[in-house]
C-alpha positions in Angstrom: -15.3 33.4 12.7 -14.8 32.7 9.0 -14.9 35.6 6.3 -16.5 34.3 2.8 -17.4 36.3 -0.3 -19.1 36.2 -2.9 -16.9 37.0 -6.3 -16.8 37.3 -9.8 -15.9 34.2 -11.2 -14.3 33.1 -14.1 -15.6 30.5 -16.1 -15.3 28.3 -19.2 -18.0 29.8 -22.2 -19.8 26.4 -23.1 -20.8 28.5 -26.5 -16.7 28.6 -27.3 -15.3 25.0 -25.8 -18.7 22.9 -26.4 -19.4 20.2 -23.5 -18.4 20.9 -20.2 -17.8 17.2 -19.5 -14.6 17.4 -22.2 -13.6 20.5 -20.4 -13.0 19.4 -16.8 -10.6 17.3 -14.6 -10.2 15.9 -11.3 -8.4 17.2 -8.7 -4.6 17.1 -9.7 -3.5 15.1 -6.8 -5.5 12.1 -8.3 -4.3 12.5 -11.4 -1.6 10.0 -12.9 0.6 10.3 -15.8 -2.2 8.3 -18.2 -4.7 10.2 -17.2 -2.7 13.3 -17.4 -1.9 12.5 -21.1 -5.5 11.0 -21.8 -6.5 14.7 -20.5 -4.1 16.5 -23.3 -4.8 14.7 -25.9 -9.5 14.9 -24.9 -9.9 18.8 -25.7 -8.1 21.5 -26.9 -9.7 23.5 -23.9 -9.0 21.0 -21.4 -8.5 23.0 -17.7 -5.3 20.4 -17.7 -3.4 22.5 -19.4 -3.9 25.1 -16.5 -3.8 23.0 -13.7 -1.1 20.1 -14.5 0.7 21.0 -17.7 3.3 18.8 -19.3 6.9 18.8 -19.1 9.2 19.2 -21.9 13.3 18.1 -22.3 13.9 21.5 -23.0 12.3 23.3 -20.4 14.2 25.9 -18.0 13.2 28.7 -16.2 11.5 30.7 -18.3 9.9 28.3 -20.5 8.0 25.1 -18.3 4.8 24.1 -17.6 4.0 26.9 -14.9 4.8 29.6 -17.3 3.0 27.7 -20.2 0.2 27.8 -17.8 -0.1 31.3 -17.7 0.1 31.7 -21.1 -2.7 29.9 -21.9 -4.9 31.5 -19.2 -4.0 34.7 -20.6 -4.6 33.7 -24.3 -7.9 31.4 -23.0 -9.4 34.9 -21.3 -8.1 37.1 -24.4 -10.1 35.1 -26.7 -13.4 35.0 -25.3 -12.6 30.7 -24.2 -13.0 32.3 -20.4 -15.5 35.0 -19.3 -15.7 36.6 -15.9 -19.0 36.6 -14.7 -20.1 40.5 -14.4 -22.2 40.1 -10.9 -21.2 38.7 -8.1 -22.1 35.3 -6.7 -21.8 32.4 -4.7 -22.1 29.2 -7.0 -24.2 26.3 -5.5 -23.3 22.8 -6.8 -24.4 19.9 -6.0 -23.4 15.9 -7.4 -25.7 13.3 -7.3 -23.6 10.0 -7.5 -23.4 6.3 -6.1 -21.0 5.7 -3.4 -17.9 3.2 -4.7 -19.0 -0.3 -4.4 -16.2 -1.4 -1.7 -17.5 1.7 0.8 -19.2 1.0 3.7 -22.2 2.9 3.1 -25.7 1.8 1.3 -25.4 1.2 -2.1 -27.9 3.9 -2.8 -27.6 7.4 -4.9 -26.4 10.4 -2.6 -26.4 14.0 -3.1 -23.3 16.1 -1.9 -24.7 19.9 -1.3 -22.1 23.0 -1.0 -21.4 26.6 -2.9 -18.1 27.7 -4.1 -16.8 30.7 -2.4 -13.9 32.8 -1.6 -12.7 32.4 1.8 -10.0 35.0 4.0 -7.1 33.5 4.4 -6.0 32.7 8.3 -3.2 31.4 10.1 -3.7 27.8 11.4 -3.2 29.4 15.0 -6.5 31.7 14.3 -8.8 29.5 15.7 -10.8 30.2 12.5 -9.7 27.6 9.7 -8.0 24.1 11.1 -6.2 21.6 8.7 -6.2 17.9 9.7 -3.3 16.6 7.3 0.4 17.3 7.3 1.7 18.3 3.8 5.0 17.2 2.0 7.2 19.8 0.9 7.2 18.8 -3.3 3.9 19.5 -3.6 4.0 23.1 -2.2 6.4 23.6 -4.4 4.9 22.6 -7.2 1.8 24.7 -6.2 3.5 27.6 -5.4 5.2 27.5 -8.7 1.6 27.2 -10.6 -0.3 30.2 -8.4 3.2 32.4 -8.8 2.9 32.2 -12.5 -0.9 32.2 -13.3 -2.2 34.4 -10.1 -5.4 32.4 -10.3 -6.6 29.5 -8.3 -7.6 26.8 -10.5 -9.4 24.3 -8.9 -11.1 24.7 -5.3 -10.1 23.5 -1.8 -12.7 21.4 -0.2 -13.6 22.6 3.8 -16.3 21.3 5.8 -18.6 23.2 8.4 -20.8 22.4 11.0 -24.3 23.6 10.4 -27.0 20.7 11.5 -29.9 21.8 9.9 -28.7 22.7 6.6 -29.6 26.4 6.9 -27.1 28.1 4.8 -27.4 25.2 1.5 -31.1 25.5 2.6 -31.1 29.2 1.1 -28.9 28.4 -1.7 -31.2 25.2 -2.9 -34.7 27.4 -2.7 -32.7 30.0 -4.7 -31.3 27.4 -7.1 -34.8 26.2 -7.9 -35.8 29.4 -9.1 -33.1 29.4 -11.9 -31.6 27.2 -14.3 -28.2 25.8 -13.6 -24.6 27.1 -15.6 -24.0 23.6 -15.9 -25.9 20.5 -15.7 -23.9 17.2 -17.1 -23.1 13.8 -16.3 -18.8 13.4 -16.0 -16.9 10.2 -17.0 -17.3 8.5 -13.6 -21.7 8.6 -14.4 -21.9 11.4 -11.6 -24.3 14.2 -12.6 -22.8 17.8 -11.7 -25.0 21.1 -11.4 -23.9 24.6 -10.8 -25.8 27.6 -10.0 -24.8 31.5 -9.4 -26.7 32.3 -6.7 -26.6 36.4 -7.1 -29.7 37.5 -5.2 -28.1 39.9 -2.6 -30.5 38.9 0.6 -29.4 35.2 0.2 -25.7 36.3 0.1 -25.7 38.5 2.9 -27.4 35.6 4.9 -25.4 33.1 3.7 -22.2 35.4 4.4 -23.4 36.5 7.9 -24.2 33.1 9.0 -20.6 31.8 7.8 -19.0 34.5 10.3 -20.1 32.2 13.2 -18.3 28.8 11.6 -15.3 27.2 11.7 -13.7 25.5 8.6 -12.2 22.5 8.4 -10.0 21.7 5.3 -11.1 18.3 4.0 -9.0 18.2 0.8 -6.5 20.6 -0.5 -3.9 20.9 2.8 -1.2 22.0 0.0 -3.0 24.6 -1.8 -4.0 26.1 1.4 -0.6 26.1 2.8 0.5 27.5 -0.9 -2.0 29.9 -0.9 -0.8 31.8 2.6 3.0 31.6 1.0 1.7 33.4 -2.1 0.1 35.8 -0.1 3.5 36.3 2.0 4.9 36.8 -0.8 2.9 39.6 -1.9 2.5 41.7 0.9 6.2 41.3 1.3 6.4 43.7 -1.7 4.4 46.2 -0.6 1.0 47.3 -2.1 -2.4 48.2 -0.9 -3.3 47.7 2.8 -6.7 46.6 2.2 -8.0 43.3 1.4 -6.8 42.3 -2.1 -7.7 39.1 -4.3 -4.5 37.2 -3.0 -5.9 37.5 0.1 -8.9 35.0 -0.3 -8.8 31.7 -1.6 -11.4 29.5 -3.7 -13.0 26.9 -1.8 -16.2 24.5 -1.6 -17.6 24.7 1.3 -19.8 21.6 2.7 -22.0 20.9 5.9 -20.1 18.4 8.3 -23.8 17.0 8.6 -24.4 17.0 4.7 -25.7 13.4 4.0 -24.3 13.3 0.9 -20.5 13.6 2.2 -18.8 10.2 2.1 -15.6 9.6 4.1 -13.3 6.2 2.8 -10.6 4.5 4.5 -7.6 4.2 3.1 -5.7 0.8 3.3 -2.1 -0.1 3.7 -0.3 -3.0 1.4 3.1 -3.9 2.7 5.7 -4.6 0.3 8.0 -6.2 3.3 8.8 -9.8 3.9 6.6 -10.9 6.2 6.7 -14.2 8.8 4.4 -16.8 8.8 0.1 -16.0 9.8 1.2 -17.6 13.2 4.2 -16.0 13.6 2.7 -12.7 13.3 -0.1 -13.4 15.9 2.9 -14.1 18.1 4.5 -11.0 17.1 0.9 -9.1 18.1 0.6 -10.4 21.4 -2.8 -10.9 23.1 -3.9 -7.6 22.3 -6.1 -8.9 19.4 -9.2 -10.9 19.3 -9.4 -13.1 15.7 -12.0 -14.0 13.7 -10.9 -16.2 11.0 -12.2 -16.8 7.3 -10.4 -19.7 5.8 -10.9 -20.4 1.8 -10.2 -22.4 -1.1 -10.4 -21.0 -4.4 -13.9 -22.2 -4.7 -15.0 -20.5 -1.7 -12.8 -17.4 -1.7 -15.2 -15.1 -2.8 -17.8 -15.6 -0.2 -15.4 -15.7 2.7 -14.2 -12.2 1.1 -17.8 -11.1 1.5 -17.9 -12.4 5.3 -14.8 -11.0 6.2 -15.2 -7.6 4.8 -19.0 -7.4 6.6 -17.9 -8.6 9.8 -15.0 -5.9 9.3 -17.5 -3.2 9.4 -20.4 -4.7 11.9 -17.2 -5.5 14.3 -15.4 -1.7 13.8 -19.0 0.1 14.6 -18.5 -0.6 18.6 -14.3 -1.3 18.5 -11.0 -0.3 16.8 -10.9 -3.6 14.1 -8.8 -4.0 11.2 -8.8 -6.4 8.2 -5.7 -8.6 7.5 -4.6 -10.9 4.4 -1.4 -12.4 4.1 0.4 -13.5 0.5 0.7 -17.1 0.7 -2.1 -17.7 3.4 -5.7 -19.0 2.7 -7.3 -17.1 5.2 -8.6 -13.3 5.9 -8.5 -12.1 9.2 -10.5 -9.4 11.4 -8.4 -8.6 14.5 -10.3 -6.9 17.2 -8.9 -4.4 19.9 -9.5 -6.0 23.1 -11.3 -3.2 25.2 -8.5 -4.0 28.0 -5.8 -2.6 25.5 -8.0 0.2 24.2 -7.1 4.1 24.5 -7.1 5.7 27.9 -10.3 8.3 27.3 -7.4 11.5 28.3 -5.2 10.5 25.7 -5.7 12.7 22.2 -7.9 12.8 19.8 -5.2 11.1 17.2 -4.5 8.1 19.3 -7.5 7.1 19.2 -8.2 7.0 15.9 -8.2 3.5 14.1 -5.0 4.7 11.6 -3.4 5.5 14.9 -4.1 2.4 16.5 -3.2 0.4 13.0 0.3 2.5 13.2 1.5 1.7 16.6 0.5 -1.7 17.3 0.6 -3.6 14.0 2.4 -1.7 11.2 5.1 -0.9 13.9 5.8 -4.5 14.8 5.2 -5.6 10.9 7.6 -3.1 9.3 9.5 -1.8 12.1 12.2 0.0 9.8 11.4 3.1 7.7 12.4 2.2 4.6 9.7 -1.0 4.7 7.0 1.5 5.9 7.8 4.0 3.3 7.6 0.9 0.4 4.3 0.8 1.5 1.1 0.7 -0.7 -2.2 2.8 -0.4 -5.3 2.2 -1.8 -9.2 3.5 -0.9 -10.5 -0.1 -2.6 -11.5 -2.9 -0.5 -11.3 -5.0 -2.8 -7.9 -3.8 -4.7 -5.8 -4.2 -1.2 -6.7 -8.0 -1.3 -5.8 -8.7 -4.9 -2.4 -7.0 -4.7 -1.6 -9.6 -2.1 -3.1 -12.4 -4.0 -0.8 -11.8 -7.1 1.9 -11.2 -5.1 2.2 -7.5 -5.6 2.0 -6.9 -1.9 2.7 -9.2 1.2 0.0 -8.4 3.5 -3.0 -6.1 3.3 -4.0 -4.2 6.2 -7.7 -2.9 5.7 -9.2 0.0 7.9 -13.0 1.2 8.3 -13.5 4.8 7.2 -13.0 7.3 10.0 -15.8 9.2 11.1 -16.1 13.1 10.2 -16.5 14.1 14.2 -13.1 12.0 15.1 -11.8 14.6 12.1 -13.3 17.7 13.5 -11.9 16.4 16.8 -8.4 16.1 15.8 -8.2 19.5 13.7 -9.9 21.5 17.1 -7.2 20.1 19.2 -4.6 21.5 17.1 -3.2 17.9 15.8 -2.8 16.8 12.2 -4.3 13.7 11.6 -1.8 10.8 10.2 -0.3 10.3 6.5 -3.1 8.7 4.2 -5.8 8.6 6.9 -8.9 9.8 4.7 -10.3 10.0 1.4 -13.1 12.1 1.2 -15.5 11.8 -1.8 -16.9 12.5 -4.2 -13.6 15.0 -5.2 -15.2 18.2 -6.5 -13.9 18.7 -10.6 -11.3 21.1 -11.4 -12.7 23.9 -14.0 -16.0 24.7 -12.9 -15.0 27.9 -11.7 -12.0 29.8 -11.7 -10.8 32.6 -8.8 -8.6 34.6 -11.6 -6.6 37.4 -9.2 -5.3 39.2 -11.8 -6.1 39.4 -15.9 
């Protein structure tokens, strides 16, 4: 069902920049304006300067950071600072890292498995590649803009498969281990990233004949994908070749549903709204909650935190459950879906879901206009959402458990997008280890 390929990537020469870890970035949709600077200012070489340039006061249409961009990816592959690899390959990577303290998930070292291919573009309506996010129209744009001017894909969209025994990263780890990795580094976050070019032809017809059968499901990167089939509207509207052509693919990482190293996080709201009184909002809720209450003083804060955000999780295992603090209130709260006010089992996929649930019955009563939803606050840390109400930047936290990768899959098959700021997959593959260059 899905058509990958192996291709000729483009990649930094560690003999011309020096250490890889100075050379890459995150994805640019977790990058701020500090760490955008910070990025500038680390290396010369820096894939920032590709991927989120900087503006300038006298920048205009033919002179901004897009066209800077390409520029630089022109001069970077002119003077040897990017090389094209000259055989074909799939690139296996792998990151061995330690899930974020605040996730619910062992504290013990994981290893997220996947390969870096190009993947056929399709039409959400194929049947072949589903998205589970709705996009905002700015950062198409801004996309668009970059892949217009540079004709290269920068950094890679992350998709998911379903493969439950690990057969097609099986054949890429035995090749791996009969070769020494491109890279092999430790990045700023203490996460150790490995990259292999996997070229031996059997393994890439297997791998590429076993993908036929799969399904994709977008996991990060809704905007470049959605950029990506605009770019390639835009091309074939001006004629050319019939056959497949490089604008016709795009770069992604592709990762087993099943993979035990793929981590999914919550993400949890922080209202910004006035908000009544604890009691007044339990009115406001209605009897559709049970409440289990941790009280505090500042001596004993920290271990009711710790009670609260484990009953949180043992609690959201068998029932929709969310976490509540309120500024002002000495208390954190787990409120618990009674099973008589729970979803009907022929409603959708998306009801059910927990950021569905958290929308419709509390946010909705909380915030009922949109301005006071839109001034809300998002954050993946437990621990974060709790101290922005405690120093006031917030007036109530609303904490959510992670939801699962099959209530994803379920929401993309039935041809639903799942709700703003519902997941937060990790750990976010790095921008610059490869590079899908179109055109040179």
């Amino acid at each position: 069902m899905s058509e990958i390929f192996p291709f000729h990537g483009t990649r930094f020469d560690t003999a011309v920049v020096g250490h890889m870890k100075d050379i890459v970035a995150p994805p640019y949709d977790v990058i701020d304006s500090s760490c955008q600077a910070a990025l500038h200012r680390r290396h010369p070489y820096n894939v920032i300067r590709l991927e989120l340039g900087l503006d300038r006061p006298d920048d205009g249409p033919t002179n901004n950071r897009y066209t800077r961009a390409a520029t630089t990816l022109h001069e970077w592959i002119t003077n040897g600072v990017l090389k094209q690899d000259q055989q074909p390959a799939l690139y296996y990577h792998t990151i061995d890292y330690h899930p974020p303290s605040f996730a619910s998930v062992p504290p013990t070292s994981k290893v997220l498995r996947g390969f870096l291919a190009l993947v056929k573009l399709e039409t959400f309506n194929s049947g072949q590649i589903y998205p589970h996010e709705n996009t905002r129209a700015a950062a198409k744009t801004d996309r668009l803009n970059l892949l217009k001017a540079c004709r290269a894909n920068v950094s890679p969209i992350w998709s998911l498969y379903s493969d439950p025994e690990g057969t097609v990263v099986g054949w890429l780890d035995m090749a791996a281990k009969r070769q020494s990795p491109l890279y092999d580094f430790e990045d700023d976050t203490g996460f150790h990233q490995r990259l292999w070019a996997i070229t031996d032809p059997e393994i890439l017809a297997s791998v590429t004949h076993a993908m036929r059968r799969k399904s994709l499901f977008i996991a990060d990167g809704h905007h470049r994908y959605e950029t990506a089939l605009h770019y390639q509207s835009h091309r074939r509207n001006r004629g050319g070749p019939l056959e497949l052509q490089p604008y016709d693919c795009v770069l992604m990482l592709l990762t087993p549903l099943e993979d035990s190293g793929l981590t999914v996080l919550p993400t949890h709201r922080v209202l910004t709204a006035p908000l009544p009184p604890y009691e007044t909002i339990k009115t406001r809720l209605g009897d559709l909650f049970d409440y289990d209450e941790f009280p505090f003083t500042p001596a004993s804060q920290q271990t009711a935190r710790s009670q609260f955000l484990n009953t949180l999780r043992s609690k959201g295992r068998s029932a929709p459950s969310f976490g509540m603090a309120v500024k002002g209130d000495s208390r954190y709260t787990v409120l618990t879906l009674k099973s008589t006010h729970w979803p009907s089992d022929n409603v959708s996929p998306r009801a059910k879901l927990d950021v569905s649930l958290l929308q419709q019955l509390i946010i909705a009563k909380l915030c009922p206009s949109p301005e006071e939803q839109e001034a809300i606050l998002y954050t993946k840390d437990d621990h974060e959402a709790l101290d922005w109400v405690a120093q006031g930047v917030g007036t109530g936290a609303l904490l959510l458990n992670a939801t699962k990768v099959e209530e994803i899959r379920a929401v993309a098959l039935a041809g639903e997008r799942m709700p703003h700021k519902s997941t937060y997959f990790f750990p976010k593959p790095l921008t610059g280890l490869v590079l899908h260059v179109m055109e040179q």
